[in-house]
C-alpha positions, 0 to 999 in steps of 0.5 A: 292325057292324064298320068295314071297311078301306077300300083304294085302290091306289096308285102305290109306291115302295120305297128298295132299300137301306132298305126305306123305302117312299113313295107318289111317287118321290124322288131322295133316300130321307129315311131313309137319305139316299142318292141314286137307290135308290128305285124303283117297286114295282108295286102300292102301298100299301093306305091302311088305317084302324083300328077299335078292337079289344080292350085287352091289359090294363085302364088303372089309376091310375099310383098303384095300378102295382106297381113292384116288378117294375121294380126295378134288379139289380146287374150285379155291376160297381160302375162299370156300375151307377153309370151305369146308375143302380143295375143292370139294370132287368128289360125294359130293353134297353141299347145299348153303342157304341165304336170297335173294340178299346176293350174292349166286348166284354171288359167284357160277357163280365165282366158276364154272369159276374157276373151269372149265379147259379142264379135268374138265367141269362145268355145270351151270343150271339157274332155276331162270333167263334166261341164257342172264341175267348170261351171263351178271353177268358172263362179269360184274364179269370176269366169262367167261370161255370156258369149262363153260357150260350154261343151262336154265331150269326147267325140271329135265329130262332135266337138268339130259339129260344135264349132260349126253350131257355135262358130268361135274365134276361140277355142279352147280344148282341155284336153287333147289326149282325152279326146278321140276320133271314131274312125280310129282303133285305139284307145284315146290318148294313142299316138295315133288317136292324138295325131288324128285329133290334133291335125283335124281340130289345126285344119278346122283352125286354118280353115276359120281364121279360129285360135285354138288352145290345146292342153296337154299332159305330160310324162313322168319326165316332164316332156309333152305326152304324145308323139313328136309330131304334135310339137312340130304341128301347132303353131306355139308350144308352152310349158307351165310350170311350178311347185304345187307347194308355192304360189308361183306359176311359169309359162315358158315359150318352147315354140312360137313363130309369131313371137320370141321364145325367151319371154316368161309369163309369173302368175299367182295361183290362190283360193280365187283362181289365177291372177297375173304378177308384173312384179313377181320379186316380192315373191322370192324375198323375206322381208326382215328389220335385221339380217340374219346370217346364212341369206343373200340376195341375187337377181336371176333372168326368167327369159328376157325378165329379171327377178330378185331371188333369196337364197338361204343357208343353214350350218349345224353339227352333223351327229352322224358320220356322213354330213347332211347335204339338203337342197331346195330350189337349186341345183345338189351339184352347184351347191356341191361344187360352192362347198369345195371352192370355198373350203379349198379356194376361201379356206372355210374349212369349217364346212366339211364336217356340218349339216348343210341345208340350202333353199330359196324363198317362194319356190323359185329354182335358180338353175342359171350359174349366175346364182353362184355367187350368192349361193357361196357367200350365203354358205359362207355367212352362215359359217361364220355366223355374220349376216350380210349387209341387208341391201346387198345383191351378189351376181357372177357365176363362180369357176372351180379356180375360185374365179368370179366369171361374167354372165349376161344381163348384169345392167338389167339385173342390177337396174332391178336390184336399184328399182327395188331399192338395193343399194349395194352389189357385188359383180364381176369385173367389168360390169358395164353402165351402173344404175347412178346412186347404186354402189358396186363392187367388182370382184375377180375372184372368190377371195375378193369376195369374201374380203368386201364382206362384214367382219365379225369386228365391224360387221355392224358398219356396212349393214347401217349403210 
């Protein structure tokens, strides 16, 4: 005879501005952390325990599993499917997040065109504009594409009554926090609206073999607007980045379990949409006849792919009091740190007392300390006011002893350098098999550095090699 459930009321309460429900009052609701929004809702919460029911399907061996259904399909974007590990998994669901304006958006619209083909439907879902105003950024980026469907709404049942007229392989929603679901109170882009939403349009997913692309926002911080556990539902979670001032577009992985997460996708983003770049590099580098003092190069890994950065320095008079200290692209307290190790560990002391600007070129950041080097011996040019010698890259993070210390990657980034035609390189030591034709000099420390640089005697020799 079956078990029957067995129920209890009890005292309940629910947080207004979630839905998080709880059998005692708390001032602070653990889901939403916000304060005073739980209240008492009458009647509480059956306590229910489960009997066994029937299985959906038998459990097998994972060795007899046909993984054949689970196999990736490009997106048509080079750059996407490096950092998804390949292309869409049928059934997977993708998170994008970015600030607004970064592109998210013009990226999508690019990949549903390309993807559309007479056995594969691409549904895109406006939530945010009208579907005139995509019609228009899909003639401006040459995304139109007959089997490309176009929906606006903002009703879940309505997009999931289009996925059942339409049926897809793809679809792309834009965005999740704009869309709501009727049987819920609350205010799209509610916690409790974004898990309803999220967890219907994954199950519709699951249940058609249909790659999904959600957009998301994100908060002033940056993190990904909504509750945690929209990360943890979808299958990849991306981050797009970049300057809104630059050319340059990132897409991160954050999560991916069809694929590894320290790959990185460079796009370009102009007049004419978006475009994917193989080789970024030219981005980060000004091209010149003559070195100028203050710029050296550096080679930085974005994930598993090397890219060969600028970084610039300038020195004047300060005529105020307090010295100017102004960064672009890295980080004010590296920068700081390179200010001290050279002034007490290179006797450069001519730094305290100028105005000191620092950037990169292209709107790349260099956070990693394997910029260090070249950050210091930028600042240590511009100084002194002799240029570097014009094929010269520096790699090695740099201690507060004044020690040159090893990082990871130095092969691959110096068979960047070589690739692109640098023919000379300062590394710590140890660096391991060296591209053939490429000069390399190990240095331990910031002293040794600053004596394999150019003097203003001979300062011409080492820049005509």
């Amino acid at each position: 005879m079956a078990t029957r459930a067995k129920t209890r009321e009890r005292p309940s309460y629910r947080c207004t501005e979630c839905g998080y429900t709880t059998a005692k009052w708390l001032g602070r609701c653990p889901e939403c952390q916000t304060w005073g929004t739980v209240e008492e809702q009458g009647g509480g919460p059956a306590v229910r325990t489960t009997a066994a029911g029937p299985v959906s399907s038998a459990a097998v061996p994972i060795g007899q599993v046909d993984s054949r259904t689970a196999t990736a399909r490009s997106t048509g974007v080079t750059e996407l499917d490096r950092v998804l590990g390949g292309g869409l998994v049928p059934g997977a669901v993708v998170l994008l997040a970015g600030e607004p304006g970064v592109g998210k958006s013009t990226l999508l619209l690019d990949v549903a065109a390309k993807a559309a083909g007479s056995d594969h439907r691409t549904l895109y879902v406006t939530a945010e504009e009208s579907a005139s105003q995509v019609r228009l950024r899909a003639d401006r980026i040459h995304a139109i594409n007959e089997h490309l469907y176009l929906a606006a709404e903002t009703d879940l049942a309505a997009v999931l009554g289009h996925l059942d007229a339409v049926k897809p392989s793809l679809l792309v929603l834009d965005s999740v926090q704009t869309v709501a679901s009727p049987e819920l109170d609350g205010a799209p882009g509610g916690m409790a609206q974004v898990r309803e939403v999220a967890g219907a349009l994954i199950r519709a997913s699951k249940e058609r073999g249909m790659a999904t692309l959600l957009v998301g926002h994100v908060t002033k911080d940056g993190a990904i607007a909504g509750p945690r556990l929209l990360e943890h539902l979808v299958d990849v979670v991306l981050s797009f980045e970049g300057d809104r001032h630059a050319r340059l577009r990132l897409v991160r992985g954050v999560k991916n379990r069809y694929g590894a997460t320290d790959e990185v996708g460079c796009f370009e983003l102009h007049d004419e949409g978006i475009t994917g770049l193989a080789d970024p590099s030219g981005l980060f580098l000004t091209r010149r006849d003559e070195p100028v003092p203050g710029t050296c190069l550096t080679v930085t890994l974005e994930g598993k792919r090397p890219l060969v950065a600028e970084v610039q320095a300038l020195t004047v008079d300060s005529q105020i009091p307090s010295p100017r200290r102004t960064t672009s692209g890295l980080e004010t307290s590296r920068v700081s740190m390179m200010l001290a190790v050279l002034e007490q560990r290179g006797r450069i002391s001519a730094l305290g007392k100028r105005d000191i600007y620092t950037a990169t070129v292209g709107g790349v950041k260099l956070t990693e300390p394997a910029a260090d080097l070249a950050v210091a011996l930028a600042l240590a040019s511009a100084a002194s006011d002799i240029p570097l010698p014009k094929n010269l890259v520096a790699i090695g993070e740099v201690g507060l002893a004044g020690e040159v210390r090893r990082v990871t990657g130095v092969q691959r980034r110096l068979a960047e350098a070589h690739r692109l035609g640098f023919t000379h390189a300062l590394v710590p030591t140890d660096p391991g098999k060296v591209p053939a034709g490429m000069k390399v000099i190990e240095v331990a420390d910031m002293g040794d550095a600053l004596r394999a640089l150019p003097r203003r005697s001979r300062a011409r020799a080492p820049q005509d090699e």
